[in-house]
N, C-alpha and C positions, 0 to 999 in steps of 0.2 A: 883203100887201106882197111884191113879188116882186123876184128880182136876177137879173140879166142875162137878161129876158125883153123888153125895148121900149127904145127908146131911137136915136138917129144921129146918133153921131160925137159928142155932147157928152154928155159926164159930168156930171151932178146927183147930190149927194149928200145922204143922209138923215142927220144927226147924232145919233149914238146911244151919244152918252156915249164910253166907252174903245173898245169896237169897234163899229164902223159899218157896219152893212151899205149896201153900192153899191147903188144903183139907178140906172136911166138912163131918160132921157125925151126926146122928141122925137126916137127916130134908135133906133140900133144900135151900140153896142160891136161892137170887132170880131171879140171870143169869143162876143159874140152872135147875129150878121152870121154866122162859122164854123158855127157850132149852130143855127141855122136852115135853113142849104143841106144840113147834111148828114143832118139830123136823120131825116127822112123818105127820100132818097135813098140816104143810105150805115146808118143806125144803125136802120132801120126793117127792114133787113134781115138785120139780126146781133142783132135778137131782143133790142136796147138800148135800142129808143125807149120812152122814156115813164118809164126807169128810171135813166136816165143824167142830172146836171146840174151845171151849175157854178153856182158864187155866188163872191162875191166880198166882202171885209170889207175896213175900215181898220183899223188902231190908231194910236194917238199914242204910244206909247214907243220910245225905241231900240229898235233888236233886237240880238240879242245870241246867236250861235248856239248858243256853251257853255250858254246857257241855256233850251233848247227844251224840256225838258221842263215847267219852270217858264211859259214860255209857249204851251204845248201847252193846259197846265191850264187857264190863267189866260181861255185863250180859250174853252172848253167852259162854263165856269162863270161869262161872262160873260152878264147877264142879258137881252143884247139878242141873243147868238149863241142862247141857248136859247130864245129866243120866233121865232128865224128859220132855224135851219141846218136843213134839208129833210135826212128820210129814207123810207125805205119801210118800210112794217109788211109783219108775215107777209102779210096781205092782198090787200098789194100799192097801198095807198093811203097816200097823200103824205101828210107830217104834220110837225113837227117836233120837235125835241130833248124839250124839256120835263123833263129830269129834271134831279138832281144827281149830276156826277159824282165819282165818289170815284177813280176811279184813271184813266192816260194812257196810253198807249205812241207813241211819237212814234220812227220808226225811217229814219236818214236816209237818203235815194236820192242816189245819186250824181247827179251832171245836166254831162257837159262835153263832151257829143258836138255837134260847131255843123255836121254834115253827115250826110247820107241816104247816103251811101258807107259807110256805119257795115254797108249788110246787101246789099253788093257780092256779099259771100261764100258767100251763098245762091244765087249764077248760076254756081257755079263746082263744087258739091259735087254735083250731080241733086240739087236738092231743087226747083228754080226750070229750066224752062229756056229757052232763050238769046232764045225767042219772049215768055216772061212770063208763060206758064201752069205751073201749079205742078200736079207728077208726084204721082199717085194712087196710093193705095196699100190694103189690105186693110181693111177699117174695123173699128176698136179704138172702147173708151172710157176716158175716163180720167175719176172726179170727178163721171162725168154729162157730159162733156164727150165730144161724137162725134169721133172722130178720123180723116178719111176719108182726107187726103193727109200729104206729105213734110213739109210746112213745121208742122202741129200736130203732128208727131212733134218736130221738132224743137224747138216750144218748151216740150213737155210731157214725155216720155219720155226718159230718162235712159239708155234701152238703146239708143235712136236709136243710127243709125249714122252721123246727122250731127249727133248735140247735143254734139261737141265743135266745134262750126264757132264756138259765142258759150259761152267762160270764163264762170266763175262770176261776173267783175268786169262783164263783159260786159250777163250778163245782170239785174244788178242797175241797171245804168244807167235812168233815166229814160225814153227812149226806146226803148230796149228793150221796158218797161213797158208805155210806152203803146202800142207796137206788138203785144205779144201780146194783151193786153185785149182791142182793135179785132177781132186775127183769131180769137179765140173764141168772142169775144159773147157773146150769154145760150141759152135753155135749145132756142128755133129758131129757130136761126142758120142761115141759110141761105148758106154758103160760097161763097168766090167762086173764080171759077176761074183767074183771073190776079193775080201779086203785085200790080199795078201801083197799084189801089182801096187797099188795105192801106195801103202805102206815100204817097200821096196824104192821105190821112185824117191819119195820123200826123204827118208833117210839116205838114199844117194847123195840128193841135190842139197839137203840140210850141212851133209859131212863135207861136201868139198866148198859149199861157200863159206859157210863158219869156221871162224879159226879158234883155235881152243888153246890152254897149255895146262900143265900140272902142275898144283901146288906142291912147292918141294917141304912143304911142313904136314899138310893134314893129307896130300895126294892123293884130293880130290880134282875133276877136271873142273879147270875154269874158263868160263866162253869170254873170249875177249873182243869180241867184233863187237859195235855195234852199228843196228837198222834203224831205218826213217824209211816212211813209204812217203814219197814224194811226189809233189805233182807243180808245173809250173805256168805262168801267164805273160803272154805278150800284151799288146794293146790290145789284141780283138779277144779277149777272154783266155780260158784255159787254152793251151796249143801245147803238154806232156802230161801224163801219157798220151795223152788220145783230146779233141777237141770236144768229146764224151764220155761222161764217168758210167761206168759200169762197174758191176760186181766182180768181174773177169779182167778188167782193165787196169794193169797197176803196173808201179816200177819201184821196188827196194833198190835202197843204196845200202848195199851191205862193206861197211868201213872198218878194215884192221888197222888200226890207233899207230902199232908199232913198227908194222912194215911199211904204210903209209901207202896203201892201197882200197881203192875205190873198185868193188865191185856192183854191177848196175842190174839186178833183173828184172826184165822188162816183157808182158806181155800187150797183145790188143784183142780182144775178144770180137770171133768174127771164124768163119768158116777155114778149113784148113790152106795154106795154099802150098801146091806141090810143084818145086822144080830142081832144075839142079843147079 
């Protein structure tokens, strides 16, 4: 059973009790439709393909945000998310949950940024410049992480002499998020040399997970989703994302309140793997 792998433009649902995993048939979802163009193009070379995915669940209960841990749980230990929620082994092959978990951590992301102006900032400090190629610098590491130019100093390096350009609120935003992930990648990453790819990628993957609507009084956009990066434990320690935390290794639950859908993105950091 796979989610968000085939499908166009129509939703078919599999009914699986309290949560439901999506699947689509006849078309492409449009996270799915995104993850397909880029997958090979943009993620095949940031050393993410093969390790990176999204899924997609329902639930039928209100949701309730004061109550996310309780629904963090409730969702791990539902027995159609453990016969479906996709991880990587050390390995490095697909597989899924399969355990019981005993404990959650569900830790909220901000998400209220509705514009790409958000990293203007970067064309103004030399870290970016004014053409879109982003200035080199002596190459560091950080985590296992190469560090060849200005802009992974900035989002890694705390001595940077431009990592006060994005506060700590900043950098906890959502997009932020998805934007550093993107220009790290996994273990051969092959960096790009102009913001522009980064920024492209990001605002893809921002607009189709996040669901938004319009105030019909002031008509301004308002984001309605909200994120928790999550991570979970059996008896022998962490066992989600990864049975090791890295900088690279994460999974958002990205939850629309109203349609009562759970989206999951999930990577493992670690070298590309290619097949079909």
């Amino acid at each position: 059973m796979k989610g968000l792998e085939c499908g166009f433009c129509a939703w078919a649902r599999k009914y699986l009790d309290n949560f439901q995993l999506l699947i689509y048939s006849k078309g492409m979802c449009p996270v799915c439709v995104f993850f397909n163009i880029i997958t090979y193009h943009v993620l095949g070379f940031r050393s993410m393909h093969g390790r990176i995915t999204v899924q997609a669940f329902s639930f039928d209960q209100h949701f309730k945000a004061y109550q996310k841990d309780e629904f963090v749980k409730a969702f791990f230990n539902d027995p159609n998310v453990s016969a479906n929620l996709k991880l990587l082994t050390a390995s490095g092959q697909w597989t899924t949950l399969g355990t019981k978990v005993k404990k959650t951590e569900a830790i909220v992301v901000p998400c209220t940024q509705v514009s790409m102006s958000f990293f203007d900032r970067l064309y103004s400090e030399g870290v970016v410049r004014e053409t879109g190629h982003i200035v080199k610098c002596y190459d560091d590491y950080y985590d296992g992480i190469p560090i060849s130019d200005e802009l992974r100093k900035v989002l890694l390096l705390e001595d940077s002499d431009h990592f006060d350009l994005f506060s700590q609120s900043n950098r906890e935003e959502f997009l932020f998020c998805l934007f550093k992930h993107l220009c790290l990648g996994g273990t051969l990453c092959q960096f790009e040399d102009v913001l522009g790819p980064y920024l492209e990628t990001t605002k893809a993957l921002y607009k189709d997970l996040v669901s938004v609507q319009k105030d019909p009084e002031t008509k301004e956009i308002i984001i309605t989703s909200i994120i928790f990066k999550v991570s979970a434990y059996d008896d022998n320690g962490m066992c989600y994302p990864s049975t090791k935390s890295h900088e690279q290794t994460f999974a958002y639950f990205i939850v629309d309140p109203l349609k009562r859908h759970v989206h999951v993105l999930y990577h493992s950091f670690g070298g590309s793997l290619f097949f079909n």
